[in-house]
C-alpha positions as CSV (number, residue, x, y, z in Angstrom):
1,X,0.0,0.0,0.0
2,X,2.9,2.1,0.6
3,X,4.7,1.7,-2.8
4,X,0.9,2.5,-4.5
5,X,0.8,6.0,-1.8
6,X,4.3,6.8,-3.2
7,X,3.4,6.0,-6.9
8,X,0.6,8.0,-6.7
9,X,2.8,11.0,-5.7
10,X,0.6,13.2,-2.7
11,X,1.6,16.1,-1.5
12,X,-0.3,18.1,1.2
13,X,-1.5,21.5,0.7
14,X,-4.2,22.4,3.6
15,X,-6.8,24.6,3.0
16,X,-6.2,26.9,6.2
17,X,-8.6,25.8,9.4
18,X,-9.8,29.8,9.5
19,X,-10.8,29.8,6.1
20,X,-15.0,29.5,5.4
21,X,-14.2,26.2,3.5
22,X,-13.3,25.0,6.9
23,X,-14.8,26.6,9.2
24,X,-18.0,24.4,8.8
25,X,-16.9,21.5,8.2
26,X,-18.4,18.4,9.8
27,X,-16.0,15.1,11.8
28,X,-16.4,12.2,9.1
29,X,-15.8,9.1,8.5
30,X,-15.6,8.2,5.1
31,X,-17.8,5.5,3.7
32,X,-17.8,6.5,-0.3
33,X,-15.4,8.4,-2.1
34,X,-17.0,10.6,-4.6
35,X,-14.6,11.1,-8.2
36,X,-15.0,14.6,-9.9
37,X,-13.4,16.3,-12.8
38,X,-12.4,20.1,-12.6
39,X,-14.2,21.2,-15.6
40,X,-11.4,23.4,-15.8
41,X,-9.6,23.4,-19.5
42,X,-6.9,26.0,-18.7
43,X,-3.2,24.7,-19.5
44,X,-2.4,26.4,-16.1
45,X,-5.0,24.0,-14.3
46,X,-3.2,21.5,-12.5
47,X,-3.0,19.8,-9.5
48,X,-1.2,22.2,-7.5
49,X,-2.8,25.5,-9.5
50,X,-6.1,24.0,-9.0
51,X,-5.0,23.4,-4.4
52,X,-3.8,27.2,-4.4
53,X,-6.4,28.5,-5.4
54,X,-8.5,27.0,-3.1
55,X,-6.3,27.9,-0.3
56,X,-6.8,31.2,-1.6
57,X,-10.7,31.2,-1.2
58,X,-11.3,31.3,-4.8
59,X,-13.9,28.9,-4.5
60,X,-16.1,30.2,-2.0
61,X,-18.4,27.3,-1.7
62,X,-16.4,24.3,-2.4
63,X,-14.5,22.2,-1.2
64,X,-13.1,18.9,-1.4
65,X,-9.8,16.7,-0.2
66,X,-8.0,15.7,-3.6
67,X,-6.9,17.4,-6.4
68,X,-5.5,15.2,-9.1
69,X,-3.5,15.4,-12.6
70,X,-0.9,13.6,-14.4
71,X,2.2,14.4,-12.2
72,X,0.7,14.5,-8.1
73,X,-2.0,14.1,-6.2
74,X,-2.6,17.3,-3.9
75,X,-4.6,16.5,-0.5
76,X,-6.5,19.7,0.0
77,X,-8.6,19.1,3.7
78,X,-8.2,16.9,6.3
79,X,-9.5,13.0,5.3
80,X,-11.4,13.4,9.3
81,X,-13.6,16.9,7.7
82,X,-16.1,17.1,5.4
83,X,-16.4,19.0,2.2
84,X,-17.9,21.0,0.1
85,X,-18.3,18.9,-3.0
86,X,-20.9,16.5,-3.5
87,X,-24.3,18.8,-3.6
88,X,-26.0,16.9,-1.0
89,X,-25.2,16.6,2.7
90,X,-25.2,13.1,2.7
91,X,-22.3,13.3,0.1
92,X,-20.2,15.7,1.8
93,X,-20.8,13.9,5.1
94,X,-20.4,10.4,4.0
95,X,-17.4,11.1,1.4
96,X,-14.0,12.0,0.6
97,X,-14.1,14.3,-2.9
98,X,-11.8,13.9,-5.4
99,X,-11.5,16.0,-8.4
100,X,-9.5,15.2,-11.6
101,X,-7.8,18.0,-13.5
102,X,-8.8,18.3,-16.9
103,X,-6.0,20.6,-18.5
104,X,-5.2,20.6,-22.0
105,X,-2.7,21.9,-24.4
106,X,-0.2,21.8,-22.1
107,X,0.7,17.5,-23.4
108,X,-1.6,16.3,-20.8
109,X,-2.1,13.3,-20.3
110,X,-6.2,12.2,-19.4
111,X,-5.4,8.4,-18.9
112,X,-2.2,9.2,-16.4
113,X,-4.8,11.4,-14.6
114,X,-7.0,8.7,-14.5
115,X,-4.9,6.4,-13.3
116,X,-3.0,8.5,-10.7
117,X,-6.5,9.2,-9.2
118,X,-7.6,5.1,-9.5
119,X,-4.4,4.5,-7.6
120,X,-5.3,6.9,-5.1
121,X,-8.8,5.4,-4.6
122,X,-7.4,2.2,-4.2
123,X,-5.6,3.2,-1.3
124,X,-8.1,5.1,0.2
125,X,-10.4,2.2,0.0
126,X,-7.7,-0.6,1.6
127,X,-7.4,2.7,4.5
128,X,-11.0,3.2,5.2
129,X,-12.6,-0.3,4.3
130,X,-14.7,1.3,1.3
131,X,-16.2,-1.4,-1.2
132,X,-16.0,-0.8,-4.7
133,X,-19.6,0.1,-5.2
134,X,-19.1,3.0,-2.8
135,X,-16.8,4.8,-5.4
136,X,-19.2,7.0,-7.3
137,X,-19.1,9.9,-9.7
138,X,-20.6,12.9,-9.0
139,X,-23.4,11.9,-10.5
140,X,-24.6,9.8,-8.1
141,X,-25.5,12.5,-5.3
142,X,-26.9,14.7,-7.9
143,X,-27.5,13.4,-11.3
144,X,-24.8,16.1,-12.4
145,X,-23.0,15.1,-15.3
146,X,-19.4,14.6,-13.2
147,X,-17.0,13.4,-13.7
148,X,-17.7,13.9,-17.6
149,X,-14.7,13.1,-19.0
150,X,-15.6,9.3,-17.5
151,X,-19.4,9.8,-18.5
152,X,-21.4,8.8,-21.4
153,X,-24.2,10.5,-22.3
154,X,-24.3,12.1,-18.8
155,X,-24.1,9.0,-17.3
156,X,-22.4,5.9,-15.4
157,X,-21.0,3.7,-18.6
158,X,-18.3,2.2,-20.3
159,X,-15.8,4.6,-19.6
160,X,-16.9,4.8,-15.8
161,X,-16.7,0.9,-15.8
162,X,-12.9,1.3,-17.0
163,X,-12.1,3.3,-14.2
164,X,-13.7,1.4,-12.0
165,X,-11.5,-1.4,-13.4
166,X,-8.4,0.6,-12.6
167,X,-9.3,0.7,-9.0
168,X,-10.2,-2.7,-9.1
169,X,-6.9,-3.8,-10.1
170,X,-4.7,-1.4,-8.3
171,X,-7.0,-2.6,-5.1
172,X,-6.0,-6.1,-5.8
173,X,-2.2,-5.5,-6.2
174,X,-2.9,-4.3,-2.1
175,X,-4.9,-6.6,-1.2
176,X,-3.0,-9.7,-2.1
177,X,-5.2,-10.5,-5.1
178,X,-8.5,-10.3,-3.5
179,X,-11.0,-7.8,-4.5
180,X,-13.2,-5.5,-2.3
181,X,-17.0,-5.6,-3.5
């Protein structure tokens, strides 16, 4: 688990306790971990662009725990607090957000994203006990069309299903070969 942390390349970068993000957040305990993408295009969206600005306040009213692109992952708030990201309060309560940069122009890489952030959930779920079925897109809380790179037609599909398959795998390489559904 370890070696798949490392490969997955997290830095920490905390949204300051004083900041409104924070200030009402809620104690969790994760039971789902809810996948995002940034909706951001910007060659100067990444990972770390995407944690400053946070820090910063420039999102006033969201919030969530991972930022991920090609390179790093960037843990944003505390895995123990809830965020602002899922549109309901029983996904911000019960979940751990993770959003996956969508730069372009810049040689990004979607797929590397994709897998940096399925090795992250993979870890995440050995750390927290969370099945498979409990890693959802966005669009589960809210019908949202989120993560939409991994969407088809606004919704769970083939795509999703790969990445799903991603975490599946990287889970097993953890877990001694046997799967968590």
């Amino acid at each position: 688990m370890n070696r798949l942390a490392r490969e997955a390349n997290i830095k920490i970068r905390m949204v300051p306790a004083n900041s409104r993000q924070r200030r009402a957040a809620k104690k969790i305990r994760p039971t789902f971990l809810t996948i995002h993408s940034t909706a951001n295009h910007s060659s100067s969206a990444t990972a770390m662009q995407h944690s400053r600005a946070l820090c910063r306040g420039a999102f006033s009213n969201r919030s969530w725990h991972f930022t991920v692109d090609q390179y790093m992952v960037v843990q944003n708030l505390p895995l123990n607090e809830s965020g602002w990201h899922a549109g309901t309060a029983a996904g911000n309560h019960n979940s751990l957000g993770i959003e996956m940069c969508e730069a372009e122009n810049r040689g990004q890489n979607h797929f590397r994203t994709w897998d940096r952030a399925a090795k992250l959930v993979a870890v995440l779920m050995k750390r927290y006990n969370i099945n498979l079925r409990h890693v959802v897109p966005h669009y589960h809380w809210t019908g949202k069309n989120c993560p939409t790179p991994l969407l088809s037609n606004g919704r769970p599909g083939p795509k999703w299903g790969w990445f799903l398959s991603r975490v599946d795998y990287y889970y097993r390489c953890i877990n001694g070969g046997k799967p968590n559904r």
